[in-house]
C-alpha positions as CSV (number, residue, x, y, z in Angstrom):
1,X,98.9,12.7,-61.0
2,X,99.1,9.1,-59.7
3,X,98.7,6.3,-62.0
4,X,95.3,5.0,-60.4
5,X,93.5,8.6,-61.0
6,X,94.9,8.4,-64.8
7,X,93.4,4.7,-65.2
8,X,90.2,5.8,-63.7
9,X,89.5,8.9,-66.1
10,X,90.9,6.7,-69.0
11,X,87.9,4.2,-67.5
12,X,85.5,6.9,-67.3
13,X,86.3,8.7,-70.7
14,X,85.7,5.2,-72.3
15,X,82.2,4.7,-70.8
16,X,81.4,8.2,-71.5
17,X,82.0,7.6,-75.2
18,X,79.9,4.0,-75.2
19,X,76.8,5.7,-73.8
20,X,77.2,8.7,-75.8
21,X,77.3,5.8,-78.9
22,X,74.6,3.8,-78.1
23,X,72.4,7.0,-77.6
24,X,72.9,8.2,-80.7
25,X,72.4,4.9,-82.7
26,X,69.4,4.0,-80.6
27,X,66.0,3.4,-82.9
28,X,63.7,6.6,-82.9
29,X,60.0,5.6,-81.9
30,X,58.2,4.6,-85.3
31,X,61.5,4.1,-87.5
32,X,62.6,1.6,-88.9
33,X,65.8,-1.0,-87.3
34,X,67.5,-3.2,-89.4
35,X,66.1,-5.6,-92.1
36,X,62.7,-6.5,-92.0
37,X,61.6,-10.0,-92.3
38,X,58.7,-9.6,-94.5
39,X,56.6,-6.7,-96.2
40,X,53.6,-7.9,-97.8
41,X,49.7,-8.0,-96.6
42,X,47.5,-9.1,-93.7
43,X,45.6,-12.0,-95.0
44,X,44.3,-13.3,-91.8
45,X,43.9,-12.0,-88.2
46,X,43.2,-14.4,-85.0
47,X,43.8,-14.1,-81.3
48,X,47.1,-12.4,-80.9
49,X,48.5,-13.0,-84.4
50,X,48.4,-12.5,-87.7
51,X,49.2,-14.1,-91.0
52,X,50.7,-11.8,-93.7
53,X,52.4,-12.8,-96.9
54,X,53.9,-11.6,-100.2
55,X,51.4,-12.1,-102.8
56,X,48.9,-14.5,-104.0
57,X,48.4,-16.2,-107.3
58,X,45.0,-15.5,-107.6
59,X,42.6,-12.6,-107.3
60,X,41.0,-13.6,-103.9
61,X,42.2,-15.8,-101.3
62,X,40.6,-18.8,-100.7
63,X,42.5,-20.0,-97.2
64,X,44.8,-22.4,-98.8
65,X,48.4,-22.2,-98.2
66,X,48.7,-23.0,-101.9
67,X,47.0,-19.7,-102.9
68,X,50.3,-17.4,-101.2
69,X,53.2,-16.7,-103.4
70,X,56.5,-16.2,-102.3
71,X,57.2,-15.8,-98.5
72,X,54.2,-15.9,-96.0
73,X,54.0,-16.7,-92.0
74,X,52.2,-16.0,-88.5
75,X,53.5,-13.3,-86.4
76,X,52.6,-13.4,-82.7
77,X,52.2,-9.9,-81.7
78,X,51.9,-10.0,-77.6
79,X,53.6,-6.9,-76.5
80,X,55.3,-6.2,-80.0
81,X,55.3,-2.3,-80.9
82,X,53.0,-1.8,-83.4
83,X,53.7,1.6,-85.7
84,X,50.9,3.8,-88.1
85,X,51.6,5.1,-90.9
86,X,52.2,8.0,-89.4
87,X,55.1,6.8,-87.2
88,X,52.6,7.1,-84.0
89,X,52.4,3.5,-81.9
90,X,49.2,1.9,-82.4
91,X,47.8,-0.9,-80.4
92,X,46.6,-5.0,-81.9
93,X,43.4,-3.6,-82.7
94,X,44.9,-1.3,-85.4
95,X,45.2,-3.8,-88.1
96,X,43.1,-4.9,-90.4
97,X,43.0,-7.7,-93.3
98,X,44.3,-6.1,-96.4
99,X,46.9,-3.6,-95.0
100,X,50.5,-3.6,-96.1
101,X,53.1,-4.0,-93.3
102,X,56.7,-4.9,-92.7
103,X,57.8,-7.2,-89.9
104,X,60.4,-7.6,-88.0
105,X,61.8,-10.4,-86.1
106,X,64.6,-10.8,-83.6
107,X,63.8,-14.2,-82.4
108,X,64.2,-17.8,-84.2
109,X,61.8,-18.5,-87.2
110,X,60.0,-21.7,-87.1
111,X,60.3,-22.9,-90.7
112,X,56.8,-24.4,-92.2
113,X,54.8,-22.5,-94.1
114,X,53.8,-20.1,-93.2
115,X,56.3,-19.6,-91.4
116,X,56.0,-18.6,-87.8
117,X,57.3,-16.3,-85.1
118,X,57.1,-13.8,-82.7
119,X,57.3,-9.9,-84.2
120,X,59.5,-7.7,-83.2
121,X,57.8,-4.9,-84.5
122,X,55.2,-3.8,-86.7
123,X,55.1,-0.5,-89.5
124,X,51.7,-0.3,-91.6
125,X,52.4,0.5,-95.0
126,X,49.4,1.3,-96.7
127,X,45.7,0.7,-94.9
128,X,42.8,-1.6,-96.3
129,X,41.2,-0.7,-99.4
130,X,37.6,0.3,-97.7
131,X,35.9,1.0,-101.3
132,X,36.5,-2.6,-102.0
133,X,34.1,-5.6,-102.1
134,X,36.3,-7.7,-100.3
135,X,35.7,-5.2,-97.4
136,X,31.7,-6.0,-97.1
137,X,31.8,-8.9,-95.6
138,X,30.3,-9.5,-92.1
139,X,29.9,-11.6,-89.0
140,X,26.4,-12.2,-87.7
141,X,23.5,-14.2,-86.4
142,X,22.6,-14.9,-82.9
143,X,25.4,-16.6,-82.4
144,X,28.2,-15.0,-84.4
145,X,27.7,-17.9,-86.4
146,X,26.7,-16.0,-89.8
147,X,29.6,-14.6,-92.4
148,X,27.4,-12.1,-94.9
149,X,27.4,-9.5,-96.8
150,X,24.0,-8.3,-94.8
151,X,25.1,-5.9,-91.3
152,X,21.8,-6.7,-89.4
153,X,21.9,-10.2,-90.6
154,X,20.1,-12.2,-87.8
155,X,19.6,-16.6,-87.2
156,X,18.0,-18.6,-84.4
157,X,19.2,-18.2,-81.0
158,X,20.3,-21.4,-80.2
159,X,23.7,-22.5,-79.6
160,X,25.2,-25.0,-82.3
161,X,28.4,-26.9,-81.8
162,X,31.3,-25.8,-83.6
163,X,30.1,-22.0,-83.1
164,X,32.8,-21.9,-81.1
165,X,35.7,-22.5,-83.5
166,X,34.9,-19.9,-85.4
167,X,36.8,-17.8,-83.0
168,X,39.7,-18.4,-84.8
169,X,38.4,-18.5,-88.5
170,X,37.9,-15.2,-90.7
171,X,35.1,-14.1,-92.4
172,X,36.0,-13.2,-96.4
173,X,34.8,-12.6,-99.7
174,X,35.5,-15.4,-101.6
175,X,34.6,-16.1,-105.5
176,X,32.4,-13.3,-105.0
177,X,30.1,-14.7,-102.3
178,X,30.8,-13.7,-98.1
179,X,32.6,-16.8,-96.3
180,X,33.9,-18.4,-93.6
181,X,38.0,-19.2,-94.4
182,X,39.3,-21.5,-92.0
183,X,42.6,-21.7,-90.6
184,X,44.2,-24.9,-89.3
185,X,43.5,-24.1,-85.4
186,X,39.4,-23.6,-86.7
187,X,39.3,-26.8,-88.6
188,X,40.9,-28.6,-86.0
189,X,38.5,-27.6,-83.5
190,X,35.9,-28.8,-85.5
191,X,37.6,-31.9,-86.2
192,X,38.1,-32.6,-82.7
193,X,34.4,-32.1,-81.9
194,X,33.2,-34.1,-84.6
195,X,35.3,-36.9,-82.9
196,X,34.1,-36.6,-79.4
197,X,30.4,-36.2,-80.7
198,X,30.1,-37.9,-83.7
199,X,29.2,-37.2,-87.1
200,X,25.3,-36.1,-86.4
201,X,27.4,-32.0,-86.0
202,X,27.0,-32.1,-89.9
203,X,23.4,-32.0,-90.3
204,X,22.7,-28.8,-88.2
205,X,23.0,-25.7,-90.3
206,X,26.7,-25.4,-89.9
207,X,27.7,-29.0,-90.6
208,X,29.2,-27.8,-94.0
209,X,32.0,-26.8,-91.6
210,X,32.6,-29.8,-90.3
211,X,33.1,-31.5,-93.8
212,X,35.3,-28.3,-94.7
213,X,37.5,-28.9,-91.8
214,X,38.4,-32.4,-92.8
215,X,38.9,-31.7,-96.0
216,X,41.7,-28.8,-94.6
217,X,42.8,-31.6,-92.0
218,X,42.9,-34.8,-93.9
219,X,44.1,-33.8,-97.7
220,X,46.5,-35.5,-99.6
C-alpha cells in the first residue's frame, strides 16, 4: 500500500469522524443551545420585535423604562425560530404580552436600556394569564384609535393625525383603567408631527398623546 493511498484514508477517516461529531452535537428542533440571554416576560410587542424583561417593581407596567427590574431589551425577531411550549416551531404571531420566554442571541448586543438585538431564537415558557384583567384590554374605534376595555367599542370616522403612530404603541391596563403605553418610536412620531403641524394636534380628541409623547421625549 503506497503512501498516497494511506494519507488519503487517514484524510478520509478524519472527515468521517468530524461529520459524524457535528451530527451528533447538532441542536434538536425546539431544544435548547447554549446560554440564553434573557428569560423573563413580553411586556411590549411592535412590528417585528418585542420587548421582554426580568421583572418590574411594580404591579402594572406603566411604559417607563424605570418600572423594569433587572435586565430588559428589544429582540428583532425577522426570521428567528420561534419554539412553543411544546417544542413545535411557532410563527411572530404566536406571542403574546405576558408570556414567559428565554432568548437567545448570537449577534452583538447594543447596550442601552433596554438593551437591543437580534434573537437568535425564541422558547415560550409559560403563556399569558387569560383570566387576568390585564388581558381585557382592547383596540377600537373607527380608526383603531380607541384602547378599552369595551370589544365593540366604536368613535367617529374621521381620520385624526397621530392615528397613525399608534402602530407602534400598545394598548394596556394601567392603574386599573385600559391605555395606550407608548414606546419611544410612538412618541416620536407624535413628536415629529406636532413639529411639522403645530400644536393645534392637541385639541382633537387624541391631543392628550401628543402631550404624553413630549413628556416620554423631552424628560429630565
Amino acid at each position: 500500500m503506497t503512501k498516497q493511498i494511506i494519507t488519503l484514508i487517514v484524510i478520509l477517516i478524519v472527515l468521517a469522524g468530524s461529520l459524524i461529531y457535528l451530527w451528533l452535537s447538532r441542536p434538536e428542533e425546539g431544544s435548547d443551545f447554549g446560554e440564553e440571554y434573557i428569560v423573563g416576560s413580553i411586556y411590549d410587542i411592535s412590528t417585528g420585535r418585542i420587548l421582554v424583561a426580568e421583572g418590574i417593581r411594580e404591579a402594572e407596567y406603566t411604559g417607563q423604562v424605570d418600572d423594569f427590574q433587572g435586565n430588559a431589551a428589544w429582540f428583532w425577531t425577522t426570521e428567528t425560530p420561534i419554539f412553543g411550549i411544546d417544542g413545535a416551531e411557532q410563527d411572530f404571531n404566536s406571542l403574546q404580552v405576558g408570556q414567559t420566554v428565554s432568548v437567545w442571541v448570537d449577534s452583538p448586543v447594543l447596550l442601552s436600556y433596554p438593551a437591543q438585538a437580534t434573537a437568535s431564537k425564541i422558547k415560550i415558557l409559560a403563556e399569558a394569564d387569560l383570566s387576568t384583567e390585564s388581558q381585557n384590554c382592547y383596540v377600537g374605534g373607527c380608526g383603531g384609535e380607541l384602547c378599552t376595555a369595551d370589544p365593540e367599542a366604536i368613535s367617529d370616522c374621521e381620520y385624526l393625525l397621530g392615528m397613525e403612530c399608534l402602530a407602534e404603541a400598545s394598548c394596556q391596563l394601567v392603574e386599573g383603567e385600559c391605555a395606550w403605553v407608548l414606546n419611544l418610536e410612538s412618541a416620536e412620531c407624535f413628536v415629529n408631527l406636532e413639529r411639522e403641524h403645530g400644536a393645534a394636534l392637541r385639541e382633537t380628541r387624541i391631543g392628550y398623546l401628543f402631550e404624553e409623547a413630549n413628556r416620554i421625549i423631552f424628560a429630565d
